[in-house]
DSSP file (Angstrom, degrees, kcal/mol; ACC not computed):
  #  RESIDUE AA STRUCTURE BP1 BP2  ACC     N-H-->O    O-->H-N    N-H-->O    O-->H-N    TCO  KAPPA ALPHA  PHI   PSI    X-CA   Y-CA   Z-CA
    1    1 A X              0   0    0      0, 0.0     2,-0.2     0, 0.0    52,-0.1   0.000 360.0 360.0 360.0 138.1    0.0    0.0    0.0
    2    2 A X        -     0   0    0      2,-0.0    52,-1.8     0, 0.0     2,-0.4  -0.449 360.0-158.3 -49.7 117.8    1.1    3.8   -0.9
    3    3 A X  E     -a   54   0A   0     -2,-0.2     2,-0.3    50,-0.2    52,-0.2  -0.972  13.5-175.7 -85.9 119.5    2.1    6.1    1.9
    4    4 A X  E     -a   55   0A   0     50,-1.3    52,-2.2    -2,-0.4     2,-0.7  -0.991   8.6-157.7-118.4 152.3    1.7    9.5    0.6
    5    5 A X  E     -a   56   0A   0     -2,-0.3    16,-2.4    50,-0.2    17,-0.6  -0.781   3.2-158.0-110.0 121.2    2.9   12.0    3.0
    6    6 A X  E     -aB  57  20A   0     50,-2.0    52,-4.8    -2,-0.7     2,-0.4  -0.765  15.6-130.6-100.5 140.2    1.7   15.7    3.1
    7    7 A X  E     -aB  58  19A   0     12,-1.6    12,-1.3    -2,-0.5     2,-0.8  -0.684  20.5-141.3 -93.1 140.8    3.5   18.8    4.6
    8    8 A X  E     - B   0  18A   0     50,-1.4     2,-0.6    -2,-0.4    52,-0.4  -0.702  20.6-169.4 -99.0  87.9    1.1   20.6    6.7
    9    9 A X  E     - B   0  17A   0      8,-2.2     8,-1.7    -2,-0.8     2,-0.4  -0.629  21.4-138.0 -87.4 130.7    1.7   24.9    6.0
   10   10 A X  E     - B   0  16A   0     -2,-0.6     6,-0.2     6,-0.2     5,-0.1  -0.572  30.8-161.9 -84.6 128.2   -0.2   27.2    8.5
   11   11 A X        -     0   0    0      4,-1.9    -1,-0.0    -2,-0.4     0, 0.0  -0.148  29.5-100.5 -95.7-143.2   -1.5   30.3    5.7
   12   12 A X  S    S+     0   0    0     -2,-0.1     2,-0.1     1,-0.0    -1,-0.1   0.675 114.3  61.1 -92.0 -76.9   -2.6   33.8    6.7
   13   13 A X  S    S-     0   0    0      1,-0.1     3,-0.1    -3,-0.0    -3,-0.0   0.122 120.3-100.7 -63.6   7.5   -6.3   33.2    6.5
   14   14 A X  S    S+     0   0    0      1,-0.2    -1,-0.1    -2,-0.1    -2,-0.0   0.441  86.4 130.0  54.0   8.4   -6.3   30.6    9.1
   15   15 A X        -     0   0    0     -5,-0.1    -4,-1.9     1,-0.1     2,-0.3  -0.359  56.2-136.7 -71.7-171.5   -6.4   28.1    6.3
   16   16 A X  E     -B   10   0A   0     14,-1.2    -6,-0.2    -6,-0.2     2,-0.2  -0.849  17.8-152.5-134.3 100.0   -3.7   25.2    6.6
   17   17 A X  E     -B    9   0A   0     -8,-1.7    -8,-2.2    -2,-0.3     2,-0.4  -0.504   9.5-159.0 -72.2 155.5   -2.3   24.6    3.2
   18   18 A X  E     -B    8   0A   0     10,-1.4     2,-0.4   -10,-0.2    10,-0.4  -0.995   6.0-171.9-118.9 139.4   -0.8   20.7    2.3
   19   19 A X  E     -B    7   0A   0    -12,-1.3   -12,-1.6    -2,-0.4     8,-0.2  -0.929  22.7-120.3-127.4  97.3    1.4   20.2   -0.1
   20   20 A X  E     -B    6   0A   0     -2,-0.4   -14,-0.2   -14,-0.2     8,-0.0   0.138  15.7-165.5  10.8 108.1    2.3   16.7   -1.2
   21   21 A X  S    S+     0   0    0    -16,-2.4     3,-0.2     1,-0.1    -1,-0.2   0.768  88.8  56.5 -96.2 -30.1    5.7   15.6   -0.9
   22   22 A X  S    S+     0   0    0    -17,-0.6     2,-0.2     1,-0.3    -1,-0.1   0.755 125.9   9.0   7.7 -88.8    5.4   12.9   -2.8
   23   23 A X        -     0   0    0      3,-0.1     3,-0.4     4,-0.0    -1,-0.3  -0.819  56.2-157.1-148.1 115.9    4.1   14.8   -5.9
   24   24 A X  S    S+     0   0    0      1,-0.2    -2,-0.1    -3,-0.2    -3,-0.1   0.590  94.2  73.1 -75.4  -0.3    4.0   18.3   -6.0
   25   25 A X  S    S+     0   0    0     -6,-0.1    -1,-0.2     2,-0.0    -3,-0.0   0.973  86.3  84.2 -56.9 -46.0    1.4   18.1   -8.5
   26   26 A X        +     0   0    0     -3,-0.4     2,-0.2    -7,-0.1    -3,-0.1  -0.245  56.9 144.3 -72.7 139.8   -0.8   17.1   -5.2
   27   27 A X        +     0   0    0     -8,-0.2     2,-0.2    16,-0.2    -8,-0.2  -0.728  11.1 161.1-157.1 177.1   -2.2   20.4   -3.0
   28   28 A X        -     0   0    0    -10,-0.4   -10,-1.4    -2,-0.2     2,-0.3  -0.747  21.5-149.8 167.2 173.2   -5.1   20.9   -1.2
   29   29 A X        +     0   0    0    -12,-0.3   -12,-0.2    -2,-0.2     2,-0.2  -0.895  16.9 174.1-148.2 179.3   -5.9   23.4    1.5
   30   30 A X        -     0   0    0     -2,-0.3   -14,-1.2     1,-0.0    -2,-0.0  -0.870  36.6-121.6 177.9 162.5   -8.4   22.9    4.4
   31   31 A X  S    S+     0   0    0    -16,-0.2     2,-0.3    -2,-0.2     3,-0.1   0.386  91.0  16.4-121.6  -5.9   -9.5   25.1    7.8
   32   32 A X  S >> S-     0   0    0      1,-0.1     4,-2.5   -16,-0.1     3,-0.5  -0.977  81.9 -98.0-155.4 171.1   -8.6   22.3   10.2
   33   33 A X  H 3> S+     0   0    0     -2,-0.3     4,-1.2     1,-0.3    -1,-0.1   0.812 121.2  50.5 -55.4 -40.7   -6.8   18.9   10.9
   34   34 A X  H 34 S+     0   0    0      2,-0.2     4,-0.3     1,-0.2    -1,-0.3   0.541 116.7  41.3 -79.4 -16.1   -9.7   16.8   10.4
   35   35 A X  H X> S+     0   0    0     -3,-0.5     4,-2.1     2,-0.1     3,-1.1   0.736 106.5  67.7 -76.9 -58.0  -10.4   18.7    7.1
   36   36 A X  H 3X S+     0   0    0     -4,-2.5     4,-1.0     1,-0.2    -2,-0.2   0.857 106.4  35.1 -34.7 -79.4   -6.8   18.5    6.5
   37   37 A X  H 3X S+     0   0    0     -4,-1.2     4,-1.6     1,-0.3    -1,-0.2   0.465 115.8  55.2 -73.4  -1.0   -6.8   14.6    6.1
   38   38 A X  H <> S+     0   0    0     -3,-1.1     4,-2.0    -4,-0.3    -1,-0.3   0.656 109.7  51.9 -81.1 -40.8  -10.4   14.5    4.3
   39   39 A X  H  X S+     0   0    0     -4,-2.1     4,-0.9     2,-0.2    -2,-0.2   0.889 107.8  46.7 -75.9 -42.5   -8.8   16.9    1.9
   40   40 A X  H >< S+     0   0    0     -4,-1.0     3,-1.0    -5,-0.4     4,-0.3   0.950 117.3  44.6 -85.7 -60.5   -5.8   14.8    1.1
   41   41 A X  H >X S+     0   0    0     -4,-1.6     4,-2.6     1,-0.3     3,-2.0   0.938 110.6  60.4 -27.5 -60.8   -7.9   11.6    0.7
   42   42 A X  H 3< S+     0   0    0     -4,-2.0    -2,-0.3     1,-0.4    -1,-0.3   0.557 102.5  38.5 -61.5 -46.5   -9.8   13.5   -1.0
   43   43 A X  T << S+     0   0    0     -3,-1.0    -1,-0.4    -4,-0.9   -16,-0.2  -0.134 115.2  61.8-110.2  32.0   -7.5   14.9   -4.1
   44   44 A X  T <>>S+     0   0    0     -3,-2.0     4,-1.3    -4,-0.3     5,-0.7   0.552 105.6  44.9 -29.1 -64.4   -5.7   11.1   -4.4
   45   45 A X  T  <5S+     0   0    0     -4,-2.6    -2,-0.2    -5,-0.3    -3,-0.2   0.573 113.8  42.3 -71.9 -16.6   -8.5    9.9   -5.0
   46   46 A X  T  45S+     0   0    0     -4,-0.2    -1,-0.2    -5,-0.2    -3,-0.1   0.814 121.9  46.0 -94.2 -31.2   -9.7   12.7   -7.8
   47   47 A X  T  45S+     0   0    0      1,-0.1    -2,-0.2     3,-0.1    -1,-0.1   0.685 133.0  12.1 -64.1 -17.4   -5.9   12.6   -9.4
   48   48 A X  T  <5S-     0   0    0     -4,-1.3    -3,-0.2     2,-0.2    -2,-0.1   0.612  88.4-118.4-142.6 -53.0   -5.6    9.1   -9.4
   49   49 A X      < +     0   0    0     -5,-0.7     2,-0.4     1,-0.6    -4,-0.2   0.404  68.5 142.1 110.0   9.1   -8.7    7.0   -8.8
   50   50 A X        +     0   0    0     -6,-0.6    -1,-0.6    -9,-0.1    -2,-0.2  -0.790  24.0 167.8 -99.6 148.3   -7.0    5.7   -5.8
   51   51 A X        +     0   0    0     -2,-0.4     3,-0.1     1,-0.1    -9,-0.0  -0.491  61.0  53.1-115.9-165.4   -8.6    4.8   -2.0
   52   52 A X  S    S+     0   0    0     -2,-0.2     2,-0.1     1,-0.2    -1,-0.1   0.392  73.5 158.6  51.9  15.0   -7.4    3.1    0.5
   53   53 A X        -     0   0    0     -3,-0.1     2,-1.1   -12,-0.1    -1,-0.2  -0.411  48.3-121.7 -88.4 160.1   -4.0    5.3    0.8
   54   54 A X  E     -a    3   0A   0    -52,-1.8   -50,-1.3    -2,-0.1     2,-0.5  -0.642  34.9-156.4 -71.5 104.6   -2.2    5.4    3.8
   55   55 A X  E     +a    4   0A   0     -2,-1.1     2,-0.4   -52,-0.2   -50,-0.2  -0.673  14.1 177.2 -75.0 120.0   -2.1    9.7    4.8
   56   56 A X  E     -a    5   0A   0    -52,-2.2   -50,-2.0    -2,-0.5     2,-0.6  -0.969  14.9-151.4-120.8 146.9    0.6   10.9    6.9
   57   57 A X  E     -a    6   0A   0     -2,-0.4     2,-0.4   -52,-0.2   -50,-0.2  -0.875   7.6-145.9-107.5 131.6    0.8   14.7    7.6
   58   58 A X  E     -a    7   0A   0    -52,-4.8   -50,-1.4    -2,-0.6     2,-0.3  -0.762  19.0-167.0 -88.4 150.2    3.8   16.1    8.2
   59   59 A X        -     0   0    0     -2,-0.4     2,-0.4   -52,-0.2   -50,-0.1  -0.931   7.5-152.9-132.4 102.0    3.3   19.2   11.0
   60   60 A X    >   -     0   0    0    -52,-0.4     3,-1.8    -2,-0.3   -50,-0.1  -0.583  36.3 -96.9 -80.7 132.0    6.1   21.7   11.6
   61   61 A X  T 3  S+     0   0    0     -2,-0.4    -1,-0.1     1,-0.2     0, 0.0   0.444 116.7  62.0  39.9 -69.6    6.1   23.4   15.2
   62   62 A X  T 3  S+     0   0    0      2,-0.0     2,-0.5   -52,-0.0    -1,-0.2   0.561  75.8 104.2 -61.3 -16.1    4.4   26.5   14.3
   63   63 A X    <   -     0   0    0     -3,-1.8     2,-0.2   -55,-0.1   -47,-0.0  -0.589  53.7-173.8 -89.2 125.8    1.1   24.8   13.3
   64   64 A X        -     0   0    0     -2,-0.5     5,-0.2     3,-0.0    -1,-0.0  -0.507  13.7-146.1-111.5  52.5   -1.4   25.4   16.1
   65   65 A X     >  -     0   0    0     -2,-0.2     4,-2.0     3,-0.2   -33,-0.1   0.495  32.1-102.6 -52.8 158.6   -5.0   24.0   16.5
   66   66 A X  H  > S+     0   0    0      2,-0.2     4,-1.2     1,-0.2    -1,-0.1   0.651 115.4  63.0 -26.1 -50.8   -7.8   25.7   18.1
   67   67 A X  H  > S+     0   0    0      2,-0.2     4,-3.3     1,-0.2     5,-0.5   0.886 107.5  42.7 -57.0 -60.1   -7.7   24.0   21.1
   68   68 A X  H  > S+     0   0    0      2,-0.2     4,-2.1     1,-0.2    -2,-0.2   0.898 110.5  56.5 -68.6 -30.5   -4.3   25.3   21.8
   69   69 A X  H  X>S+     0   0    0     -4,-2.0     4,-2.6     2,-0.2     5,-0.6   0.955 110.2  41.9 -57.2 -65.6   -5.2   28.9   20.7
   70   70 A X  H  X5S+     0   0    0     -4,-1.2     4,-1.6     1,-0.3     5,-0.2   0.959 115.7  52.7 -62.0 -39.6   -8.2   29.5   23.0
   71   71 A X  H  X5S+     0   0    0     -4,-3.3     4,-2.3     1,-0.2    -1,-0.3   0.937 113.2  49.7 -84.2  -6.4   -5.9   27.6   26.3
   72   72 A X  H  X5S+     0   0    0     -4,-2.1     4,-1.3    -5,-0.5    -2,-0.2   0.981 105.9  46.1 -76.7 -28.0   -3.4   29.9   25.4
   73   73 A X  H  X5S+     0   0    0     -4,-2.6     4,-3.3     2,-0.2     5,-0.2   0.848 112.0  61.0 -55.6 -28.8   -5.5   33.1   25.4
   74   74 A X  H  X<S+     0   0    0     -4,-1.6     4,-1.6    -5,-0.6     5,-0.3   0.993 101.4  52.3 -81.2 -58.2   -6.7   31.5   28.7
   75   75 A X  H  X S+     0   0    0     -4,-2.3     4,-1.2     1,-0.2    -1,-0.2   0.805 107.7  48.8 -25.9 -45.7   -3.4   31.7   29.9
   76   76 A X  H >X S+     0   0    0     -4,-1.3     4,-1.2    -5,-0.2     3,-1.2   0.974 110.3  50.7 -65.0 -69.3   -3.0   35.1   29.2
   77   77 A X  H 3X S+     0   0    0     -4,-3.3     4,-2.0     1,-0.3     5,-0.4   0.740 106.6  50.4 -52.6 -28.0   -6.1   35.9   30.7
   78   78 A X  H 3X S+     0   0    0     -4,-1.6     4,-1.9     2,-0.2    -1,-0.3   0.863 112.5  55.0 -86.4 -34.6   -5.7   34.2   34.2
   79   79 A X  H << S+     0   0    0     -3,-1.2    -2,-0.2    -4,-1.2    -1,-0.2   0.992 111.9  34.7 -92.0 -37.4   -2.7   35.8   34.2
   80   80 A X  H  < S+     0   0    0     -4,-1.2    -2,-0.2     1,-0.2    -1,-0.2   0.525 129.1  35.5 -40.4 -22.0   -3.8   39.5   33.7
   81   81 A X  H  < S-     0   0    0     -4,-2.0     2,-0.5     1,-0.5    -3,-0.2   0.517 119.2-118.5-111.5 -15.6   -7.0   39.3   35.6
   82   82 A X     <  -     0   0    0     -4,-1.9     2,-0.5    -5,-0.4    -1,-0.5  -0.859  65.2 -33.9 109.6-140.4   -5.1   36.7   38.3
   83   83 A X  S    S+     0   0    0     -2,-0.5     2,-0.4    -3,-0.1    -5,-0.1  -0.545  95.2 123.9-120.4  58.1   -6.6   33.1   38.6
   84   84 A X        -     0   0    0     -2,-0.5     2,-0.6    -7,-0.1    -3,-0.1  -0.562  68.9-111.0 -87.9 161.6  -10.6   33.8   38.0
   85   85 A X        -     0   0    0     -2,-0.4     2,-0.3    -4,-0.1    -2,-0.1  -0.848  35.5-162.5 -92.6  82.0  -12.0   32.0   35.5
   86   86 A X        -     0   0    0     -2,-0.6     2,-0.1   -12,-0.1    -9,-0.1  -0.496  24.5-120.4 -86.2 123.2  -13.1   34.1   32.5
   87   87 A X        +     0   0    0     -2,-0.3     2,-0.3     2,-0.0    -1,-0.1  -0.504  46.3 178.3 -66.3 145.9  -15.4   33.0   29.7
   88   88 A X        -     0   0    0     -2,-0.1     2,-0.6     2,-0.1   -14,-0.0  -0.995  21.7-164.8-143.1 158.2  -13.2   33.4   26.6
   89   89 A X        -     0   0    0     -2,-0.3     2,-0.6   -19,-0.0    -2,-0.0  -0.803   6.3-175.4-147.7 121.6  -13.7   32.7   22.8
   90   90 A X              0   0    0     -2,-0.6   -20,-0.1     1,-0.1    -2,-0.1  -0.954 360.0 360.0-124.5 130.4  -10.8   32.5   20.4
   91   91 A X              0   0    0     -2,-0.6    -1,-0.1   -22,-0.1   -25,-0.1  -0.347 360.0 360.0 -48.5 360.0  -11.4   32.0   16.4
């Protein structure tokens, strides 16, 4: 079975572009991780006709989910208002 492995780039826009290493012919873009690997199935399978490939995404450092955005703004917060608990909502 085919491994192809995509590099995972954080854009501007919040999008996350992927780029095939593979093949650079292969791209995609997508607004989350779980989109991320739906997206990469997802153009194999319209370039090639292929299922069943194995995805891995490569993810450099910088790349940051949601989850981690909002507890770090919550960090921030606890530490500027002290250790209340503050509703917060990060996008």
């Amino acid at each position: 079975m085919k491994v192809y492995r995509f590099a995972v780039h954080p854009e501007e826009d919040d999008y996350l572009f992927l780029e095939c290493l593979n093949d650079p012919k292969l791209y995609t873009q997508a607004r989350s991780m779980d989109e991320a690997l739906v997206m990469a199935r997802d153009v194999i399978d319209t370039m090639y006709g292929v299922k069943g490939v194995l995805i891995e995404l490569v993810i450099p450092p910088d790349v940051t989910t949601k989850y981690e955005r909002r507890q770090k703004l919550q960090m921030v917060n606890r530490k500027k208002h002290g250790n209340r608990k503050l509703a917060v909502s990060a996008r």
